[in-house]
N, C-alpha and C positions, 0 to 999 in steps of 0.2 A: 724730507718725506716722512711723514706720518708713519707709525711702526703700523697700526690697523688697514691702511691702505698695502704692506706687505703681505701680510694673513694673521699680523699678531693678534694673540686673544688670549682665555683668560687661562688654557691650559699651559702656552709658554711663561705667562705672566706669573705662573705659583710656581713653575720650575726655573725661573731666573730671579726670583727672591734671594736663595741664598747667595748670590753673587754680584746684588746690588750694591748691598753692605762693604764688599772688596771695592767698590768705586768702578766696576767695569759695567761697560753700556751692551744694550742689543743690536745686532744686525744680523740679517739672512743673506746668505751666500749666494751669489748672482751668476758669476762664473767660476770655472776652477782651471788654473792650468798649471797641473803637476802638482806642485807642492807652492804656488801661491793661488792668492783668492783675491775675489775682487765683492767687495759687501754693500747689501744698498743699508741705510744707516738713516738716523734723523739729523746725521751730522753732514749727509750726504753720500756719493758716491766713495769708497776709500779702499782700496790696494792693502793687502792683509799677506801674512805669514801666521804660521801656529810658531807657538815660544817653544822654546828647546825644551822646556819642562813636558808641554802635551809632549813633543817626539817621544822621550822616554817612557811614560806614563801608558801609552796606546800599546796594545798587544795588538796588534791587522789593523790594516787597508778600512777596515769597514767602520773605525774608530775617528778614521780624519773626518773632516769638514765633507761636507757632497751639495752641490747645487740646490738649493731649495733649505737646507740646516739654517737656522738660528743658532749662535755664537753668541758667546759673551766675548767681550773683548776689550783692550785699554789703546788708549791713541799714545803713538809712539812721537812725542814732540819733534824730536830730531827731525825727523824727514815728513810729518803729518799722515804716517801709515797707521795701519794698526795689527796689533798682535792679536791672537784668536790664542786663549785660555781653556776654553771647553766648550766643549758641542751639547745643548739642551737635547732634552730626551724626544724623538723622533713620534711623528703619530702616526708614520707610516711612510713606505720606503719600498722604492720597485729596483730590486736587483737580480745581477747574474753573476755566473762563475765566471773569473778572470778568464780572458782565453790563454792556450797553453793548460800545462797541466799543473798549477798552483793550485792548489784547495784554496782559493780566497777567492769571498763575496765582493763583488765591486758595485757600490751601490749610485746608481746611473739618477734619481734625482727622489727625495726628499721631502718627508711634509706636502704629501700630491693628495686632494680632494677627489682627480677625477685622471684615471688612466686612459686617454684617447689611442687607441690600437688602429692605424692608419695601413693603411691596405690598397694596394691601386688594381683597379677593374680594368687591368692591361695585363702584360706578359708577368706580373707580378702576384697576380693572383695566385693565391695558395692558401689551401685550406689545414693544411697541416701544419704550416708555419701560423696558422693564426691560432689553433688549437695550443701550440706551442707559449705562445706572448698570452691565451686566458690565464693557462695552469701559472704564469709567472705573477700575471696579476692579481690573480688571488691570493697570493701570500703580502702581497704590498699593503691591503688592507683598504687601499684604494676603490674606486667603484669605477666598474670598466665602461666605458663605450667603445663600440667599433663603427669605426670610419669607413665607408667604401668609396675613396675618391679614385676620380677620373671617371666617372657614367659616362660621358659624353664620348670616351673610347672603347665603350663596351655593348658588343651586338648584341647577345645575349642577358640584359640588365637582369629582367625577372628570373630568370634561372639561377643566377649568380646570387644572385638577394636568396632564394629560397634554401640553396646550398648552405650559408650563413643562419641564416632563422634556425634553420636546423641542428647547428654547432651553438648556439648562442647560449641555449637555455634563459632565458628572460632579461638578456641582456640587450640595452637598449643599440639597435640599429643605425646608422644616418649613413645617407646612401647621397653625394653632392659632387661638384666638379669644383677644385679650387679657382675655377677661372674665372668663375662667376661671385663676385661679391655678396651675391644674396646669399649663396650658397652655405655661406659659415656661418646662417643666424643662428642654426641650434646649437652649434658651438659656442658661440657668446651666449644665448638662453641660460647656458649652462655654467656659464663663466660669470656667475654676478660676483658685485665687489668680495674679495678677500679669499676668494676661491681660487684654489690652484688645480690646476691641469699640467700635464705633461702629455706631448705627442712623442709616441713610439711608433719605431716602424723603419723597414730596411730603408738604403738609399734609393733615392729617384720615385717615393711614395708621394709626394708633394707635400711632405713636412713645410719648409720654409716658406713655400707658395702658402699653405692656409696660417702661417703665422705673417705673412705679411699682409693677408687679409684679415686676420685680426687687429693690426695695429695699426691698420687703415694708409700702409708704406711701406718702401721698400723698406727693409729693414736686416732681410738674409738673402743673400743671393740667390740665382736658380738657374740649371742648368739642366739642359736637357735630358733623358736618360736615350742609353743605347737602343738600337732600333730590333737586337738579336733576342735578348731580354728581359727589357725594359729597366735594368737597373741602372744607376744614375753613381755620379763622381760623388763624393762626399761633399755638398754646397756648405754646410754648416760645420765648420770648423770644433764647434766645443758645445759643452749645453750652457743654456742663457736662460736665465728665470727674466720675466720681461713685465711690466705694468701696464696692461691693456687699456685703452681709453677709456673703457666702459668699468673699469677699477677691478677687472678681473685679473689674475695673474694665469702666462702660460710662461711653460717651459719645453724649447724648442732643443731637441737633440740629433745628432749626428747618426746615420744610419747604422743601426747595428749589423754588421757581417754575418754574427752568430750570436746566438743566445742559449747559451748552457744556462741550465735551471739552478737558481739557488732556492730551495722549496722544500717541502716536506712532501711525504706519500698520502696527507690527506688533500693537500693542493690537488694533484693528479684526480682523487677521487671525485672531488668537486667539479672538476670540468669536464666529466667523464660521467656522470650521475646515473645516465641511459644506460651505459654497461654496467653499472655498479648494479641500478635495476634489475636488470637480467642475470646479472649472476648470483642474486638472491633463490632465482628459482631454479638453479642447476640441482640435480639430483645428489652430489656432494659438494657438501661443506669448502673441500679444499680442490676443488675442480680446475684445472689448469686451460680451460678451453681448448683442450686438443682434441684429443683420442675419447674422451672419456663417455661411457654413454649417458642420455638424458640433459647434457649440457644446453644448456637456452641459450647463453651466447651462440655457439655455433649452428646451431638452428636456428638464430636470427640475420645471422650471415647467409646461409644458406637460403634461408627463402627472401632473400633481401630487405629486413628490416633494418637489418644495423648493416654497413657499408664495411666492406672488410677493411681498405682504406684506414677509415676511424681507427677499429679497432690495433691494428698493428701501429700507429700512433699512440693509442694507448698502454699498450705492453713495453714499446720501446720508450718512452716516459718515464714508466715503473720502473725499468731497470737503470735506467740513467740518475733515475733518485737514489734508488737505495744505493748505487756505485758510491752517488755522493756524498750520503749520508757515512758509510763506512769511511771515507777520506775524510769526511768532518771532525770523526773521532779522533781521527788518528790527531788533527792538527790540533785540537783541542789538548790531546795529551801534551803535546811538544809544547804548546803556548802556554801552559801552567807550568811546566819545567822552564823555559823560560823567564816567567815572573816569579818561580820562586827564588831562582839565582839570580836574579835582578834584587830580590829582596834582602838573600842576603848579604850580595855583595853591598848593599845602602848600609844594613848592620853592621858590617866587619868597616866598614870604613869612617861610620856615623854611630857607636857604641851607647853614647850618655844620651843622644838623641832621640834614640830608638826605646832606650830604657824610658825616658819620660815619658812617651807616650803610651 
């Protein structure tokens, strides 16, 4: 397979220069399970490990390979795998915090053109939770569309559409049912050659269903969602970067349970513009939307401009960041203590070596 029909172009091409010269080749990482990889390659499909060197080398989780990465890598003659040496620099990357309470990023897919935010017009619908997947997508760098699949179970379609319009801030809409084949054209529109996507979105949203319609076959299972609501089994086992007919690339993922934010407080700001709006014209500076008098937030609550909904969506974001951001620090100290005693212990063991360089 052609590296360009993967998404290769001329930003990996200047950043896999210097590891030409080493003899090692390109591939992008297709699936991941656990700590092996599976790479599509111009040498074909081929079954991967990282070399005990990366192990050492990575300070986090957000250092290994992730579905959709470019890799340099050497073919391992012995058994015809291959070793993965280092991961090329990312042009963008939709993550969240591990669940549990680890302070680590786990970056869910990779080098993504276009973040598909899927959403089912059934018991699933939530507008809070979609509020939730903007603020994460804008730090991915990615450019969002939101899905509203299932119309065809939804009485109320225009209300629901207007709900969204109103969250989106100019982000583009597609409102379709995955059961209808026509239904994914502007998915593919948007899918021309060497473009990647990634579909996000809880279980039972019809992730696999519009990936099987993009590749014109079954391709991931699909199983019904519960009738109480509407959430669905896990069909899709792991994420899969996939080569569309029409030479688009998607990548199909596993429903997320939860999505804790790995973001910053301007992310928040961004998908939240309309409040940031009005609190421009509060009467103080550091106005807390509460008590305070002359505050425009709560006067637009109050006479129903701004949804109070929204807003406590928005406050409880802000505090979730900056929770995280203070546990960022913290790990950031511990991960530099870390490699610095990693560094000496290479010193005290490696002396002349260390001197040379």
């Amino acid at each position: 397979m052609k590296l360009d029909v993967l998404g290769w172009n001329n930003f990996f091409e200047a950043r896999f220069a210097q590891y030409s010269h080493q003899g090692l080749l390109p591939g992008r990482v297709s699936i991941q399970h656990k700590d092996r990889y599976v790479l599509l390659t111009e040498q074909g499909e081929l079954n991967a490990n990282v070399s005990g060197k990366f192990r050492f080398d990575v300070s986090g989780l957000q250092e290994y390979p992730a579905v959709g990465d470019w890799v340099a890598y050497e073919i391992d003659s012995a058994n015809q795998s291959a070793v993965i040496h280092h991961v090329l620099e990312r042009i963008s990357k939709f993550s969240r915090k591990v669940a549990g309470d680890r302070p680590d990023e786990q970056i869910i897919a990779a080098n993504i053109d276009i973040a598909f935010l899927v959403m089912g017009l059934d018991g699933n619908y939530n507008l809070r939770r979609l509020e939730r997947y903007l603020t994460a997508t804008r730090e991915s760098e990615a450019r969002s569309v939101i899905v509203l699949n299932k119309s065809d179970l939804c009485s109320n379609l225009k209300e629901c559409t207007q709900e969204v319009l109103s969250i989106a801030q100019g982000i583009n809409v597609i409102v379709m049912s995955a059961l209808r084949a026509e239904d994914v054209a502007p998915l593919q529109a948007l899918l021309t050659p060497g473009i990647t996507g990634v579909l996000l979105g809880s279980s039972g949203v019809g992730k696999s269903t519009i990936t099987n319609q993009l590749l014109g076959m079954e391709h991931s299972k699909v199983q019904t969602v519960r009738d109480t609501d509407s959430h669905g089994r896990h069909t899709t086992p792991h994420r899969e970067l996939l080569v569309l007919p029409n030479g688009g690339i998607i990548i199909d993922t596993p429903g997320l349970r939860e999505l804790q934010l790995w973001s910053v407080e301007e992310d928040v700001q961004d998908s939240f513009d309309d409040i940031e709006e009005l609190a421009v014209n509060c009467r103080f500076r550091d106005c807390r939307h509460e008590a305070e008098p002359g505050c425009a937030v709560k006067s637009a609550m109050e006479d129903g401009t701004l949804e109070s909904g929204r807003y406590e969506s928005y406050q409880k974001l802000q505090r979730e960041i900056q929770f995280q951001i203070t546990k960022n620090n913290s790990t950031a100290k511990r991960s530099k203590k870390e490699r610095d005693k990693k560094l000496a212990q290479q010193i005290k063991n490696n002396p002349r070596t260390h001197d040379k360089q």
